[in-house]
N, C-alpha and C positions, 0 to 999 in steps of 0.2 A: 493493946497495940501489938502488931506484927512483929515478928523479928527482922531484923534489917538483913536476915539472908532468906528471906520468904517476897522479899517485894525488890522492885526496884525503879527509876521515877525515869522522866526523859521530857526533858526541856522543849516545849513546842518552839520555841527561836532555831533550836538546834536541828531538830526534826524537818522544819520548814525549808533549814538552809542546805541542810546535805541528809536528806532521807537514807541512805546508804549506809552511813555512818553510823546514824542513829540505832537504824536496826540493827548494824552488827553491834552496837551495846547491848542492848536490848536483848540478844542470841546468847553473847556470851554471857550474861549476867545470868543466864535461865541455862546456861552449860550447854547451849546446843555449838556456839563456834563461832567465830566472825563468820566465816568463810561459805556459810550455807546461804547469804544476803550476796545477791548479784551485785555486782560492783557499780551498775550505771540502771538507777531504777526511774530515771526519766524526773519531769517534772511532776509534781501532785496533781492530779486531773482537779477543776474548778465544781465547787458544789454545786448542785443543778438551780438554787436561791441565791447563786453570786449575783447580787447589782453590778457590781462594778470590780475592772481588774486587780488585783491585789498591791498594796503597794505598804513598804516598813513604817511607813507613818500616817496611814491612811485613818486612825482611829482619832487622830488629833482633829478630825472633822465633827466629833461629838467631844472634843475637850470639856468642855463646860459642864456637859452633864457627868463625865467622869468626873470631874474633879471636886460633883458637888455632892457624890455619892462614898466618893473616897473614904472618910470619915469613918461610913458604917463598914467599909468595905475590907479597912486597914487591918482588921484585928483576924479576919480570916486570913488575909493574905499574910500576915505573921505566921500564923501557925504552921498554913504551906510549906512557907519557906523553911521554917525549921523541922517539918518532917521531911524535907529533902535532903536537906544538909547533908554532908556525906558523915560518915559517927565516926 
């Protein structure tokens, strides 16, 4: 495993919501500086394979199949989360 001062993680919720922000983690954490990320970096451009507009709960349209995959899904997503955890 990495040392926890050789990596650092960033939340795609957080990312999504204030890209700006994000990077300037992102910057400092890698010692470059908040200050080097423009303050106002606009909306995320839409991938060229968007169907449809984005929207915070737009996944609950495949609920079922999430939920049914969950199971196998859970034990990765454990690990995730505790190699992000902050140490």
């Amino acid at each position: 495993m990495l040392d926890a001062d050789r990596y650092t993680t960033l939340d795609y919720a957080d990312f999504t919501a204030d890209p700006a922000a994000a990077m300037a983690g992102i910057n400092q954490a890698m010692g470059y500086g908040a200050d080097t990320v423009p303050a106002e970096l606009g909306p995320m451009p839409l991938s060229r394979t968007t169907v449809s507009a984005p929207q915070a709960d737009k996944w609950k349209r495949h609920e079922a199949e999430i939920t049914a995959l969950w199971p196998m899904l859970s034990e990765t997503q454990a690990k995730i989360e505790a190699f992000c955890a902050p140490t």
